[in-house]
mmCIF file of the N, C-alpha and C atoms, coordinates in Angstrom:
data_MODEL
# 
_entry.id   MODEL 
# 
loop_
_atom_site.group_PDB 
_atom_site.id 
_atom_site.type_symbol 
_atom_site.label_atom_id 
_atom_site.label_alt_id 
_atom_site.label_comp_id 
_atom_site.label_asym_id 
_atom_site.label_entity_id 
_atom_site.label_seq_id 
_atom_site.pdbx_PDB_ins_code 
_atom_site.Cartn_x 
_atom_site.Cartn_y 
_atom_site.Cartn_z 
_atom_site.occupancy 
_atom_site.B_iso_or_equiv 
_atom_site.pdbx_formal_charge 
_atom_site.auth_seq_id 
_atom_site.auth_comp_id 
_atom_site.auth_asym_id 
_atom_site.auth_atom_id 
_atom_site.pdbx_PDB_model_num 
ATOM 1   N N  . UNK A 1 1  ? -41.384 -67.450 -98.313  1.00 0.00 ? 1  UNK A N  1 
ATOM 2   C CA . UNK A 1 1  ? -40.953 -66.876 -97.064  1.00 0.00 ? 1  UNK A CA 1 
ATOM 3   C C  . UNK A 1 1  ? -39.462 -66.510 -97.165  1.00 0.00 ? 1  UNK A C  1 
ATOM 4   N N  . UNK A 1 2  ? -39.076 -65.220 -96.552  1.00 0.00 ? 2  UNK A N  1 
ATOM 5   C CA . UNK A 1 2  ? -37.726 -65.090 -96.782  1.00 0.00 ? 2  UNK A CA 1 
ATOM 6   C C  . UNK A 1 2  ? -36.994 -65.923 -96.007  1.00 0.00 ? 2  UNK A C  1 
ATOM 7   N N  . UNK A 1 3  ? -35.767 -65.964 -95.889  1.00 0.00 ? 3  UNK A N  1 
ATOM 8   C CA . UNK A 1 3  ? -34.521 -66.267 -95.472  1.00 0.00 ? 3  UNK A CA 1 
ATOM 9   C C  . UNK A 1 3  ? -33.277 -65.527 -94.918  1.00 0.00 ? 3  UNK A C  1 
ATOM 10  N N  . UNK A 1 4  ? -33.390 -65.751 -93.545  1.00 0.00 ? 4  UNK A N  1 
ATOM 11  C CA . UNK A 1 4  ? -32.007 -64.668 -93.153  1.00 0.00 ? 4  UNK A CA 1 
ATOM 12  C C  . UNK A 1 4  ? -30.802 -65.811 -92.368  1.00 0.00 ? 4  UNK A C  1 
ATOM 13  N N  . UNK A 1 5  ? -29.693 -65.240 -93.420  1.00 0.00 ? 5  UNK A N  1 
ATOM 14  C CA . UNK A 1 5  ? -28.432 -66.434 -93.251  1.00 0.00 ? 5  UNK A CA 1 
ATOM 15  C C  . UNK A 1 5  ? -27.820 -65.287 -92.195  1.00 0.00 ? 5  UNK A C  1 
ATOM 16  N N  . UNK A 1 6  ? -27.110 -66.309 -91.548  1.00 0.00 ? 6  UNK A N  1 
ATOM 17  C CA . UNK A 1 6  ? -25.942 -66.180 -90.845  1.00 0.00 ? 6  UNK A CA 1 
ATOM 18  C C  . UNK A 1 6  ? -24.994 -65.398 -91.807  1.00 0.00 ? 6  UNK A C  1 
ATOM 19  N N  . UNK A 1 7  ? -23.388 -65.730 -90.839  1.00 0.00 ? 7  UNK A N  1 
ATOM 20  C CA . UNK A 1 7  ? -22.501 -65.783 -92.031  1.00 0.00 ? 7  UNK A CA 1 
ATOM 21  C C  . UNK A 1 7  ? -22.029 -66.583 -92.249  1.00 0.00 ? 7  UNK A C  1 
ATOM 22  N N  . UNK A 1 8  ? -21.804 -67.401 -91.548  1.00 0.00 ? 8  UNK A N  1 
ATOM 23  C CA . UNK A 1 8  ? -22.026 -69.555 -91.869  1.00 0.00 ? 8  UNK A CA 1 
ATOM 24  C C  . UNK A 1 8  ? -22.375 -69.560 -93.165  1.00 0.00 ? 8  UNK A C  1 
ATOM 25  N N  . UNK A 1 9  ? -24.175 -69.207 -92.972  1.00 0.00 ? 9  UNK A N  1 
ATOM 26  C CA . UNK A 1 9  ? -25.032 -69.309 -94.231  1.00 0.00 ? 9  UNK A CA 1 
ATOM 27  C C  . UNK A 1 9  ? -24.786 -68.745 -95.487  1.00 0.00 ? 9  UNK A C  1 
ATOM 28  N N  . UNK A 1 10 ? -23.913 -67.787 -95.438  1.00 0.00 ? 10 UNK A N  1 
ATOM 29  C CA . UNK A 1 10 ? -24.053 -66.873 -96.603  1.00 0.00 ? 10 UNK A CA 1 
ATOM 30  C C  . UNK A 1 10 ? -22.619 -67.619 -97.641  1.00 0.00 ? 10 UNK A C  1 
ATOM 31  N N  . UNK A 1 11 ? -21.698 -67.370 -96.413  1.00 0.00 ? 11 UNK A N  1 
ATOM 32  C CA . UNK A 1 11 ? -20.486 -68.186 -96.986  1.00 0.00 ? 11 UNK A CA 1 
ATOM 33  C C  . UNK A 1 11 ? -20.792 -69.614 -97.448  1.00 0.00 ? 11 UNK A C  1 
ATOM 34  N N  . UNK A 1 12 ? -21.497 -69.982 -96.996  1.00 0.00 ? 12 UNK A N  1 
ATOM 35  C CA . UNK A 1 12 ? -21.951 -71.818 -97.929  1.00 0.00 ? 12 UNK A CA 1 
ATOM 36  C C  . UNK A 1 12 ? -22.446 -71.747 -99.183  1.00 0.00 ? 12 UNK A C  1 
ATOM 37  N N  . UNK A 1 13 ? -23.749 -70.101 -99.218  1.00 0.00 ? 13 UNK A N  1 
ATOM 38  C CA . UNK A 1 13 ? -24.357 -70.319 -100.314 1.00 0.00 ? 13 UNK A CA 1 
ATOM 39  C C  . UNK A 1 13 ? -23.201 -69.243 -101.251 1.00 0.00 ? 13 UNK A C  1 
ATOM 40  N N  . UNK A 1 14 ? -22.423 -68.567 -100.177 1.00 0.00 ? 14 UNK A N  1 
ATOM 41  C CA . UNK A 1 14 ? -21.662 -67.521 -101.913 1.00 0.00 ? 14 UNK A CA 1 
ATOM 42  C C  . UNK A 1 14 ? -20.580 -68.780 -102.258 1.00 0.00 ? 14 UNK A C  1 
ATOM 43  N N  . UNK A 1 15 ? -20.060 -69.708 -101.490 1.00 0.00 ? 15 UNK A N  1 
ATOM 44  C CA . UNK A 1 15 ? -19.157 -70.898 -101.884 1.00 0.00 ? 15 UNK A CA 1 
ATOM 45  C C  . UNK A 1 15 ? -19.604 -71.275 -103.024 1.00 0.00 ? 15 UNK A C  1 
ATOM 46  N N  . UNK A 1 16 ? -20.910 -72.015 -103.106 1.00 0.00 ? 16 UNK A N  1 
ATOM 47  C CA . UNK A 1 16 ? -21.850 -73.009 -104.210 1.00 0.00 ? 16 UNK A CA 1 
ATOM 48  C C  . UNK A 1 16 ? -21.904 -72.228 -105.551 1.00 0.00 ? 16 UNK A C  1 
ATOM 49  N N  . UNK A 1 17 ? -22.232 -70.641 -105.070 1.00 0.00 ? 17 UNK A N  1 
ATOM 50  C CA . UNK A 1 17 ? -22.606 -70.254 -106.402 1.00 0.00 ? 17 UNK A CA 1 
ATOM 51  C C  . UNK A 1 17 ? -21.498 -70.131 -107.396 1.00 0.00 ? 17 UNK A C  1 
ATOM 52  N N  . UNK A 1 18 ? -20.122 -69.871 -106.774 1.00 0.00 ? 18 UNK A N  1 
ATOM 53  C CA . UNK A 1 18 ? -18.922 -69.856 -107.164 1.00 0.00 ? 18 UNK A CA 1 
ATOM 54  C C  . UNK A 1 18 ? -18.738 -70.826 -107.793 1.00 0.00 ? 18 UNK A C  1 
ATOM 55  N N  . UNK A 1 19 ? -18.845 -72.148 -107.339 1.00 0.00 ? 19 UNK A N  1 
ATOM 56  C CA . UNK A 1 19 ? -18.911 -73.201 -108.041 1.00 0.00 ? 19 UNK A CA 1 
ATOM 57  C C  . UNK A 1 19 ? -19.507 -73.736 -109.230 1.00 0.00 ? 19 UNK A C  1 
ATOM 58  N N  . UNK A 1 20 ? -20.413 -72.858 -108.999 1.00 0.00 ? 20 UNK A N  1 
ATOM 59  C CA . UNK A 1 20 ? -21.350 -73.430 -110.243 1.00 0.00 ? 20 UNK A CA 1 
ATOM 60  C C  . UNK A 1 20 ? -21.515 -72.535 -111.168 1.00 0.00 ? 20 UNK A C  1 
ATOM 61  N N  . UNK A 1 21 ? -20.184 -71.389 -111.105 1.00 0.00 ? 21 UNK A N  1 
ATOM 62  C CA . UNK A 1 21 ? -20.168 -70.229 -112.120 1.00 0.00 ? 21 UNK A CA 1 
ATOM 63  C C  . UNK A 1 21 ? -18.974 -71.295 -113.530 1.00 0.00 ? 21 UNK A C  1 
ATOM 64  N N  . UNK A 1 22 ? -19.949 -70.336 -114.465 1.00 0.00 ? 22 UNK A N  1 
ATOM 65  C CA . UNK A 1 22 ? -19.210 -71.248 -115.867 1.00 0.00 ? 22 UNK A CA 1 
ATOM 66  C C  . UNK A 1 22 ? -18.682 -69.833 -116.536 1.00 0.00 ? 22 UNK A C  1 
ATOM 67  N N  . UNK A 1 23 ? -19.085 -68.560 -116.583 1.00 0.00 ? 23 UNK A N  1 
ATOM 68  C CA . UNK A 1 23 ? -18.681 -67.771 -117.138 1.00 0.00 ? 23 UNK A CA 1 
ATOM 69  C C  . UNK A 1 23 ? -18.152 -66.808 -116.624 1.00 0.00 ? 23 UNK A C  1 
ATOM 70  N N  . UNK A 1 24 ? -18.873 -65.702 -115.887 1.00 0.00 ? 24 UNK A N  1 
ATOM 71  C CA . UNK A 1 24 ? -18.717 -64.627 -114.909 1.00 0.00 ? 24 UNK A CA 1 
ATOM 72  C C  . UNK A 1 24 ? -19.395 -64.675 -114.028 1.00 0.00 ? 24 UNK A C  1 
ATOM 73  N N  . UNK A 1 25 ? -18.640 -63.984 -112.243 1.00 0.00 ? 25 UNK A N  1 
ATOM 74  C CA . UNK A 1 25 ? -19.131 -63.456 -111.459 1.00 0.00 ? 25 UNK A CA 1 
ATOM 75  C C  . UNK A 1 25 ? -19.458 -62.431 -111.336 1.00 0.00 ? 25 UNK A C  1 
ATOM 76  N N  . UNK A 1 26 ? -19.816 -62.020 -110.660 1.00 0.00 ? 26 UNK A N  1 
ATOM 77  C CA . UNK A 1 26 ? -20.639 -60.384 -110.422 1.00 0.00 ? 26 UNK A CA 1 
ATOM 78  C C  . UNK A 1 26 ? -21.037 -60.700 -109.141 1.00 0.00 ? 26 UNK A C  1 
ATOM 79  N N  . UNK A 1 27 ? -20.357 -60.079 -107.593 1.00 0.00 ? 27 UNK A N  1 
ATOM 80  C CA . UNK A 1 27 ? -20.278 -59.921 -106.659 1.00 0.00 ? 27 UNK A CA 1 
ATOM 81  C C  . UNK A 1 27 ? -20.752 -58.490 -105.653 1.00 0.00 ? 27 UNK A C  1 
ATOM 82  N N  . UNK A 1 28 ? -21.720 -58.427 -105.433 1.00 0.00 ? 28 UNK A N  1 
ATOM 83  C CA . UNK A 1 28 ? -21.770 -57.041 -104.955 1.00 0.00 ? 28 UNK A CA 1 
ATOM 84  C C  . UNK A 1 28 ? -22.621 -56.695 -103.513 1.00 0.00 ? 28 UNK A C  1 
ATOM 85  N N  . UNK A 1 29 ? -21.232 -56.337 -102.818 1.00 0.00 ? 29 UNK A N  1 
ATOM 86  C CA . UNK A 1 29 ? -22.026 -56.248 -101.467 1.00 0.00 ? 29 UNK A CA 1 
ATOM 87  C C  . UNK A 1 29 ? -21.773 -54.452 -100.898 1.00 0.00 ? 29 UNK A C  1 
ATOM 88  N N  . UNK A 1 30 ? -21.864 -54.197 -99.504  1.00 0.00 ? 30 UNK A N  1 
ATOM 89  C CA . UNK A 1 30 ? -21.965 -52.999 -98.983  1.00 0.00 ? 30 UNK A CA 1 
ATOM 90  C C  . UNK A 1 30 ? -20.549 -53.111 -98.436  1.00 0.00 ? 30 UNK A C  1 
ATOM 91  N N  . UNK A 1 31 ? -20.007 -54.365 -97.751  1.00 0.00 ? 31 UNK A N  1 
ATOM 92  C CA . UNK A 1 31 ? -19.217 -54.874 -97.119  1.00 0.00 ? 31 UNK A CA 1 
ATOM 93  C C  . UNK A 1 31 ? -17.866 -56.236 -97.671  1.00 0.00 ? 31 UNK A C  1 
ATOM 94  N N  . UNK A 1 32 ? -16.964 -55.814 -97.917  1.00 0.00 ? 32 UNK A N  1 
ATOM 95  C CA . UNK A 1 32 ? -15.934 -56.893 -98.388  1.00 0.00 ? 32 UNK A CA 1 
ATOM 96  C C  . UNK A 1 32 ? -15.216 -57.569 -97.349  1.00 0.00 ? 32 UNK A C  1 
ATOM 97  N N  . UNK A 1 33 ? -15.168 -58.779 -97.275  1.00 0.00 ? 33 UNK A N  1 
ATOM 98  C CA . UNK A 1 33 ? -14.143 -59.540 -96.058  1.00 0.00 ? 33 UNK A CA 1 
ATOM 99  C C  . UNK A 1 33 ? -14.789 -60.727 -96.730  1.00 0.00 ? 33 UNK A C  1 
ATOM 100 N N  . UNK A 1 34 ? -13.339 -61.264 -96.511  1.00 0.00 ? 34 UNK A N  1 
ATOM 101 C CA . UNK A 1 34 ? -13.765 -62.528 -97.005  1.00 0.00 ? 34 UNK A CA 1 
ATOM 102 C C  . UNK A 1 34 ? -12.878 -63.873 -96.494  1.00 0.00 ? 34 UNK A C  1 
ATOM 103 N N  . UNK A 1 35 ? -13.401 -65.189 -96.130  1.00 0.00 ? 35 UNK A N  1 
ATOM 104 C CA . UNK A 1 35 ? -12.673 -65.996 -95.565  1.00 0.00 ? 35 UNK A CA 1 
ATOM 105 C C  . UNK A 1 35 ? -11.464 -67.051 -96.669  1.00 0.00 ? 35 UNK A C  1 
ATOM 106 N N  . UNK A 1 36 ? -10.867 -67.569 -95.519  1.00 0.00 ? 36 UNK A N  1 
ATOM 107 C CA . UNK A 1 36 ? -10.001 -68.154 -96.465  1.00 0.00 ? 36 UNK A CA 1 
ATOM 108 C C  . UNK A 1 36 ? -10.855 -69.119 -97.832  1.00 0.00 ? 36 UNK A C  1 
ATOM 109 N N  . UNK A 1 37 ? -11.395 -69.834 -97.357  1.00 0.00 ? 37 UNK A N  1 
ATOM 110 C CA . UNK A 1 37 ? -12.287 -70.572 -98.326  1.00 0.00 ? 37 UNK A CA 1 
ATOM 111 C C  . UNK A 1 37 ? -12.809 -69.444 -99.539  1.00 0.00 ? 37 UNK A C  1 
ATOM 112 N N  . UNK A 1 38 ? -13.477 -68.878 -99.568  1.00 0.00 ? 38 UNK A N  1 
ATOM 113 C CA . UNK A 1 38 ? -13.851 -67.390 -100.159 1.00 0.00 ? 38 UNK A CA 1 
ATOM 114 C C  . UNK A 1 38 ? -12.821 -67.169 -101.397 1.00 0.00 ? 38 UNK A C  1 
ATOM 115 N N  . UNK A 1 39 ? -11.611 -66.899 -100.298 1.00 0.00 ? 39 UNK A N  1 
ATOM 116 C CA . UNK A 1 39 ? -10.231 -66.365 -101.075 1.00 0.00 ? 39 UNK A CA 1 
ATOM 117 C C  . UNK A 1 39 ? -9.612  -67.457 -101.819 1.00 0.00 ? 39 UNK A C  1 
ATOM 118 N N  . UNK A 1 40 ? -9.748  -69.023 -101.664 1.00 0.00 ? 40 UNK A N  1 
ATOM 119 C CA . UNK A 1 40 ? -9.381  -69.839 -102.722 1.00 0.00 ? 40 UNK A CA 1 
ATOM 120 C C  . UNK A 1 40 ? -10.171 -70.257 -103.489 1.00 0.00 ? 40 UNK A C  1 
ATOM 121 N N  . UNK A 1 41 ? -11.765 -69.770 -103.635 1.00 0.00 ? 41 UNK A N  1 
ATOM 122 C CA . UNK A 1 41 ? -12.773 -70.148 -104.612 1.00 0.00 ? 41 UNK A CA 1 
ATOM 123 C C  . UNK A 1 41 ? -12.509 -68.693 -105.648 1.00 0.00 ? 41 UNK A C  1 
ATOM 124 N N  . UNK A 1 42 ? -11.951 -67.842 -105.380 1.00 0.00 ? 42 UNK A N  1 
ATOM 125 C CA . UNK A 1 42 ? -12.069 -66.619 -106.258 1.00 0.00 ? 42 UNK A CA 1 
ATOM 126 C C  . UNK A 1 42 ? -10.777 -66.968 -106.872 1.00 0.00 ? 42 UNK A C  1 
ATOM 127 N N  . UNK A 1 43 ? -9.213  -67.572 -106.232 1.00 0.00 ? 43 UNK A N  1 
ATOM 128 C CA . UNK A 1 43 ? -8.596  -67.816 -106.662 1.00 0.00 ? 43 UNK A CA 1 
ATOM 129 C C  . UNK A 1 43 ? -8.584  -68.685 -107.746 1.00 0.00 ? 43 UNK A C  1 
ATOM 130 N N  . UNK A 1 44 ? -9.392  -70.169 -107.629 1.00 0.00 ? 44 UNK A N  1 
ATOM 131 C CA . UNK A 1 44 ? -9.622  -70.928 -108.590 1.00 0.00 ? 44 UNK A CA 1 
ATOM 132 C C  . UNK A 1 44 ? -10.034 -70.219 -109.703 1.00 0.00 ? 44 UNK A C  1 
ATOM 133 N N  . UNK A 1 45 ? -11.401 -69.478 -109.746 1.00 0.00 ? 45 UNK A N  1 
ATOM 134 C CA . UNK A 1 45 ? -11.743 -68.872 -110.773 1.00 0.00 ? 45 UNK A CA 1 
ATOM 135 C C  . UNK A 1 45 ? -11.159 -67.673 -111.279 1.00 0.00 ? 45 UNK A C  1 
ATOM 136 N N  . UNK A 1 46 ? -9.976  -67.178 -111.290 1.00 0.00 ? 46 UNK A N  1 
ATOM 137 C CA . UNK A 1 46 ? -9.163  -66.365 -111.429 1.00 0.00 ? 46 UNK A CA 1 
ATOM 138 C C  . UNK A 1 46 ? -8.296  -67.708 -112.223 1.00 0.00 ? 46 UNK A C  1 
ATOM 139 N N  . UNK A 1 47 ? -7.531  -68.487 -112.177 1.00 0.00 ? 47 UNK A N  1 
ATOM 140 C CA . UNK A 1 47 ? -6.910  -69.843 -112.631 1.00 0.00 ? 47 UNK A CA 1 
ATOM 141 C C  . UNK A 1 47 ? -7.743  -70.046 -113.668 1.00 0.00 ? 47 UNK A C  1 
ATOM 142 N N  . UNK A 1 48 ? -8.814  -69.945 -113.629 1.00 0.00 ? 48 UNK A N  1 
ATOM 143 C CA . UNK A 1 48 ? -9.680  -71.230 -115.063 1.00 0.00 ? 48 UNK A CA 1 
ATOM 144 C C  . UNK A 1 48 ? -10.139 -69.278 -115.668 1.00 0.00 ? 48 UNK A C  1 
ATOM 145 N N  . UNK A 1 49 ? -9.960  -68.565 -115.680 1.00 0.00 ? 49 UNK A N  1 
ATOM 146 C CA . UNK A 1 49 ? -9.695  -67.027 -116.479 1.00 0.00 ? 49 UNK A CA 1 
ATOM 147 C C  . UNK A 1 49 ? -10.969 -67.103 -116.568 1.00 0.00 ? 49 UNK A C  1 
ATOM 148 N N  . UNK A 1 50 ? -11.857 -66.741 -115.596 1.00 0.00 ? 50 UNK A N  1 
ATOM 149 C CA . UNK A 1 50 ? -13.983 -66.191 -115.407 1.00 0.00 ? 50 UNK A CA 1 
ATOM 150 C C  . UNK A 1 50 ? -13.407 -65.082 -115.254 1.00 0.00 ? 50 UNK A C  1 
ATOM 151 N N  . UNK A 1 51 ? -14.395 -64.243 -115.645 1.00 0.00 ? 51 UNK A N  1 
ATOM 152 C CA . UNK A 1 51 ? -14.159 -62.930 -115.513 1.00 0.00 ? 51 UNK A CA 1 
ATOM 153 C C  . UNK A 1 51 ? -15.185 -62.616 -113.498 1.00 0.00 ? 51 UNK A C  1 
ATOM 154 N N  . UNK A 1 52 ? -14.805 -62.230 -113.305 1.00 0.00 ? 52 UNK A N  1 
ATOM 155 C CA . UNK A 1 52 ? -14.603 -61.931 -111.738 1.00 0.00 ? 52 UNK A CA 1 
ATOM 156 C C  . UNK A 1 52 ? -15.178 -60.362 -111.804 1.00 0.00 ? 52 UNK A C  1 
ATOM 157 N N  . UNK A 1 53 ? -15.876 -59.955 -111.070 1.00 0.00 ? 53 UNK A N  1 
ATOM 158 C CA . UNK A 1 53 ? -15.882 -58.345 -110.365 1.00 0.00 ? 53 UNK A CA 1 
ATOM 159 C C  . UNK A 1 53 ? -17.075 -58.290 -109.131 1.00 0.00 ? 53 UNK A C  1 
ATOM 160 N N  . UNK A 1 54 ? -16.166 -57.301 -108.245 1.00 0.00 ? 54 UNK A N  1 
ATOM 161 C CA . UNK A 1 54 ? -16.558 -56.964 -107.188 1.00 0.00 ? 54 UNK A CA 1 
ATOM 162 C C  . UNK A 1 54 ? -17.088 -55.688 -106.834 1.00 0.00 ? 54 UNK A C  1 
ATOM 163 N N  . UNK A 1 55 ? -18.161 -55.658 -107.041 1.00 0.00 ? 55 UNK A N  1 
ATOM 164 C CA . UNK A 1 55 ? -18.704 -53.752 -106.392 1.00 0.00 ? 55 UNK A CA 1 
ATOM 165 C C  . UNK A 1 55 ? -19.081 -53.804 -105.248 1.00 0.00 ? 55 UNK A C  1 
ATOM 166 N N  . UNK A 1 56 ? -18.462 -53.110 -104.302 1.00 0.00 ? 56 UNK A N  1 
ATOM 167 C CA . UNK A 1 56 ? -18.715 -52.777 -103.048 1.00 0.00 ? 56 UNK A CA 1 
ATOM 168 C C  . UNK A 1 56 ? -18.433 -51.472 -102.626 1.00 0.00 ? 56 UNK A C  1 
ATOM 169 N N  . UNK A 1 57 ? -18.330 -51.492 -101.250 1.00 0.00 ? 57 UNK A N  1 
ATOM 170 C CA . UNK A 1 57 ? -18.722 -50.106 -100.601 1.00 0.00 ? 57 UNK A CA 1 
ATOM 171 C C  . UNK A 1 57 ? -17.175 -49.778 -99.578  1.00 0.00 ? 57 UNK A C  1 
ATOM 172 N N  . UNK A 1 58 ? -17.266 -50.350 -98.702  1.00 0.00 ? 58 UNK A N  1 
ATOM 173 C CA . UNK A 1 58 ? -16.418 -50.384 -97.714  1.00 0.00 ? 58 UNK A CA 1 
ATOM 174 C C  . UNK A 1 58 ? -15.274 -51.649 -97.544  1.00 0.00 ? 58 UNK A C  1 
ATOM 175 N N  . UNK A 1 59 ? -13.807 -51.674 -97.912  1.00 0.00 ? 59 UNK A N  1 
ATOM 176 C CA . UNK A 1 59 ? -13.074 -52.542 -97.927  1.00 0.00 ? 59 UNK A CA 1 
ATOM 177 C C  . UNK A 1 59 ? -12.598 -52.917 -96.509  1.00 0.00 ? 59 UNK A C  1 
ATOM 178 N N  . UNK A 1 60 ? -12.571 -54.181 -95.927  1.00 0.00 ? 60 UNK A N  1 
ATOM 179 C CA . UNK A 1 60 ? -12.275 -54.879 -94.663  1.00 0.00 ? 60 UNK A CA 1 
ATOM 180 C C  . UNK A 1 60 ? -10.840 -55.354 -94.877  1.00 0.00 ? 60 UNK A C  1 
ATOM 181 N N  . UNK A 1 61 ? -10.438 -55.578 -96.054  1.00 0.00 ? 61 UNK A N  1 
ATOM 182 C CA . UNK A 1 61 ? -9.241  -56.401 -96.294  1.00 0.00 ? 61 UNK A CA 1 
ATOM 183 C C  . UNK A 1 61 ? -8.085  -55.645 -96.390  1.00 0.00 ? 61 UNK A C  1 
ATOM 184 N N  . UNK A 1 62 ? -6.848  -56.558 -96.166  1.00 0.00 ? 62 UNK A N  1 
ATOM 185 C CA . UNK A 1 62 ? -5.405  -56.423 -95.841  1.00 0.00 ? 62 UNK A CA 1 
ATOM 186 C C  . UNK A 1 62 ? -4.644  -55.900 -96.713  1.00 0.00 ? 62 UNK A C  1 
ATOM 187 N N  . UNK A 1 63 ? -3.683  -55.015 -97.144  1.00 0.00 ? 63 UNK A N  1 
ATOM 188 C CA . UNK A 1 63 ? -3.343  -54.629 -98.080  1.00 0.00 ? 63 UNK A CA 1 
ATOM 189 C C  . UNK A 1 63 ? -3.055  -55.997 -99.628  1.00 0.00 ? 63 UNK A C  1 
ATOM 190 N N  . UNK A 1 64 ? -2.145  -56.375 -98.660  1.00 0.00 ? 64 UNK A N  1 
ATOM 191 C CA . UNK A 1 64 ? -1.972  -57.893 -99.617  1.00 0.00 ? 64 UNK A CA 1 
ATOM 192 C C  . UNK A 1 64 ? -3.116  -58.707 -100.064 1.00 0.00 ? 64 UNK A C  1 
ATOM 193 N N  . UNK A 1 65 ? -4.450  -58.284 -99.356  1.00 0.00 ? 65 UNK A N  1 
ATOM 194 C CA . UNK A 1 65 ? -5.595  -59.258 -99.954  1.00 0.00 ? 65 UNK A CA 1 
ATOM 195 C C  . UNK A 1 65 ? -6.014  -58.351 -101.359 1.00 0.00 ? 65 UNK A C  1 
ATOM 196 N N  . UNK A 1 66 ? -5.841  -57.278 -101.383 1.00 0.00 ? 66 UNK A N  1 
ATOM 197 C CA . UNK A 1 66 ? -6.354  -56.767 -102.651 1.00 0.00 ? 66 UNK A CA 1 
ATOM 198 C C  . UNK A 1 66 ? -5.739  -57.417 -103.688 1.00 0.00 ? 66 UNK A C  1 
ATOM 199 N N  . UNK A 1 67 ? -4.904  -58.043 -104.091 1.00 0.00 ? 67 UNK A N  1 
ATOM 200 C CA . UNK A 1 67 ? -4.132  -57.851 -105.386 1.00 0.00 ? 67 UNK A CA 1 
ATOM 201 C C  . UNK A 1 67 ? -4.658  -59.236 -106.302 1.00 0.00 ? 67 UNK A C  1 
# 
């Protein structure tokens, strides 16, 4: 049966998977925004050098959040 998260929900489960990444992410939504929690789990893995990427569509974020 499917599953439809919140954004509570989604942010808990994109948190976990972050966590439990050992090599690379690969992130890809329609929509970018992202919470603080979000922004220090990408940070960590940016720190321990995972390779990280984001394909999306439409950017929500602050100039300063891009960098």
């Amino acid at each position: 049966m499917a599953k439809f998260l919140d954004t509570t929900g989604v942010s808990y489960h994109l948190g976990e998977l972050m966590k439990e990444t050992s090599e690379k992410l690969i992130l890809i939504s329609p929509y970018l925004q992202f919470s603080d929690r979000i922004k220090q789990l990408l940070t960590n893995l940016n720190l321990r050098k995972k390779d990280i990427r984001i394909i999306y569509r439409e950017n929500k974020l602050q100039v300063d959040e891009t960098k």
